[in-house]
N, C-alpha and C positions, 0 to 999 in steps of 0.2 A: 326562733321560738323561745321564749320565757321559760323559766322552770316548771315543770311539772305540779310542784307541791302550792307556786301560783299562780295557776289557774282558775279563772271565776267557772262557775257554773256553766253559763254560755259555753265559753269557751272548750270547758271538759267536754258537752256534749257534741260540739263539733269534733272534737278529737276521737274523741271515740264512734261517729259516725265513719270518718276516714278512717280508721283503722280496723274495723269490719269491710267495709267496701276495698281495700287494700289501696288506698293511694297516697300512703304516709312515705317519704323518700326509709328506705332500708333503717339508717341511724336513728330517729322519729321512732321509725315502729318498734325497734327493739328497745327501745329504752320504755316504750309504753308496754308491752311486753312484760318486762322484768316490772314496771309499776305494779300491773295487775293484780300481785301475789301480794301485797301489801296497801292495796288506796282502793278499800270499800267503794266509794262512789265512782271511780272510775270503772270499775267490777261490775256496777249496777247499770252504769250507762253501757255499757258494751253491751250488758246483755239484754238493755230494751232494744237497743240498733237490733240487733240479733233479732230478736221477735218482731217488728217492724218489717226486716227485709225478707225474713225466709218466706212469708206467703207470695214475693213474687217470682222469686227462683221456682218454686213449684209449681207454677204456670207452666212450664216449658220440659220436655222431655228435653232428657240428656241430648247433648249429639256429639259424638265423635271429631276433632278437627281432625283433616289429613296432618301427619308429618312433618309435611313443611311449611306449616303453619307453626308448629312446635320450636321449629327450630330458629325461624325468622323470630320468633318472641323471645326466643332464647337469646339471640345475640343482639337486639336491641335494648331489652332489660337487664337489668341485677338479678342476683341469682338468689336473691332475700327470699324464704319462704312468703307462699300468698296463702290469704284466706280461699275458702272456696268461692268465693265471689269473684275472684280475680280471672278463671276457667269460664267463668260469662262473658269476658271480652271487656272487661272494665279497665280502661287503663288513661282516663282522662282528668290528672288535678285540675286542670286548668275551669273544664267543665261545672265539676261538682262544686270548687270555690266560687265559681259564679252566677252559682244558683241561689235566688235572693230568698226563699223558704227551705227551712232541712230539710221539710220531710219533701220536696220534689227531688231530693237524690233518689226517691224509691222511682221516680217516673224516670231520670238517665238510665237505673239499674236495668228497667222494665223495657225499657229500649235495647239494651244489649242483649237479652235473652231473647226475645221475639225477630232479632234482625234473623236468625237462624231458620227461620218459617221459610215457607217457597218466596220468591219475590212473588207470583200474583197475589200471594195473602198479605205479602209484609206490609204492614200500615206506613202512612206518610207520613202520621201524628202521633203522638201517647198523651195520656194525662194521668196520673195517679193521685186521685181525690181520696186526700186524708181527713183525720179525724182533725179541728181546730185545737183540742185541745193536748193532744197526745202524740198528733200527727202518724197514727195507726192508718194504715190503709186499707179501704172500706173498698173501693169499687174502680174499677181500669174503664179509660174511655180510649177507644181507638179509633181512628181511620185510613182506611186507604185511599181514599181519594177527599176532595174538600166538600163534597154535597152530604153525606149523613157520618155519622158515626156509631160505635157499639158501645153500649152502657154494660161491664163486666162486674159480677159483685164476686168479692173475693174473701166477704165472711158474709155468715148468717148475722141479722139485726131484727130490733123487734119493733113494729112501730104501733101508737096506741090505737082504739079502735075508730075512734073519732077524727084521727089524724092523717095524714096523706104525706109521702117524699113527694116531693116536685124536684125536678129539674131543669137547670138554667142554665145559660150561657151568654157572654159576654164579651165583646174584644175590646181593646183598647179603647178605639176610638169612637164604642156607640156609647148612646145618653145613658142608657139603662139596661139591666140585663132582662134578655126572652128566654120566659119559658118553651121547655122543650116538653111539658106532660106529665103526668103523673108516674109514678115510677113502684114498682112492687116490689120490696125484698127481698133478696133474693133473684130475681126474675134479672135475664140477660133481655135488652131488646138493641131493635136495630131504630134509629131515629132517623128521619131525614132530615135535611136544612137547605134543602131547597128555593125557598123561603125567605133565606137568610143570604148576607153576603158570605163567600167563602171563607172556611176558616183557616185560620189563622196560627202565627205563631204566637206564642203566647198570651192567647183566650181562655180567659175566664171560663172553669166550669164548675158549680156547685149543687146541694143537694140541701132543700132547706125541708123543716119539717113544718105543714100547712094544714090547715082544715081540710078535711075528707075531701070534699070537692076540688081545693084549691083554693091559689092565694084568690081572694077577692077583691083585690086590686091591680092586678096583673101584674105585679113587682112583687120580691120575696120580703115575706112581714114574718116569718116565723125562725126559729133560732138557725144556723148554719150547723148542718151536721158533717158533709163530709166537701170538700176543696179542692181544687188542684187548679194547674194551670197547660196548658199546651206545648211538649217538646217536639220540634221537627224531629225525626229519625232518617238519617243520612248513610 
């Protein structure tokens, strides 16, 4: 790792994404750590990561691990303090560096809090569609099996009166993405894809904003509001 004081942009903000998610090795974090008190901009990116991840921790009631679960972590890891991100079960660098968008570190995070559900509820899938520009996190798609998924919103948004969210999806390997409907505000629905080939890892899911009725070309023609892509949960 380079010095601290050069680092580009880029770069600071990846640092500061792992070091809220807590997967900076011990030496790494304290030294970013002691930066804090002194490098404004790294201050500031920490604390958009921060606002960024905490609406998806608050998805999920607390829960309890037994004991020796505790202690198996204990002797597997460093005893470096963690962020509270780390008590979600997050302990994968290898993952989060090879997630080719920052903001799907919020869809890994979103995976470690939900694996805690019953298995019959636990999804197969996640996707956390962010904002393009901010990469804030607008709305959770999940599934437990490959035929429909859940459209989750995770803030209020306001859309104009004339306008319509539509929702799409995509895999790899088709020509073009299908819509999945229109979509309200706020509103959770359940979609099927029946329809559709099974989904996929790493499928395209967006949120473009359309005329009231919808795109009228059956492809998205209006600007891209929120994004994400499909993580298996293992």
């Amino acid at each position: 790792m380079k010095p601290l004081d050069t680092l580009s942009a880029d770069e600071r903000d990846a640092l500061a994404g792992e070091y809220v998610l807590g997967t900076l090795p011990a030496p790494l974090r304290t030294a970013v750590q002691a930066k804090l008190a002194t490098d404004v901009d790294l201050a500031l990116a920490v604390a958009a990561w921060e606002r960024r991840l905490q609406p998806l921790a608050a998805l999920a009631e607390p829960v309890v691990p037994p004991a020796r679960l505790w202690q198996r972590i204990e002797t597997s890891l460093d005893l470096a303090p963690r962020p509270p991100w780390w008590r979600l079960g997050w302990n994968s660098l290898a993952l989060w560096r090879g997630l080719a968008v920052s903001g799907m570190a919020a869809a890994a995070l979103m995976a470690a809090v939900l694996v805690n559900q019953p298995p019959a509820d636990a999804p197969r899938f996640l996707v956390v569609l962010v904002a393009p520009q901010d990469k804030a996190p607008g709305w959770v798609v999940q599934a437990s099996d490959t035929r429909s998924v859940s459209l989750i919103p995770l803030a209020a948004m306001e859309v104009p009166a004339d306008r319509a969210l539509e929702f799409w999806t995509k895999a790899d390997d088709w020509n073009a993405p299908v819509s999945l409907g229109l979509v309200k505000p706020g509103q959770r629905i359940q979609v099927p894809l029946d329809k559709l080939p099974a989904l996929q890892p790493n499928q395209l899911f967006e949120l473009t904003l359309e005329p009231a009725t919808g795109s009228p070309t059956g492809r998205p023609t209006g600007p891209i509001q929120f994004i994400g892509r499909a993580v298996p949960v293992t």
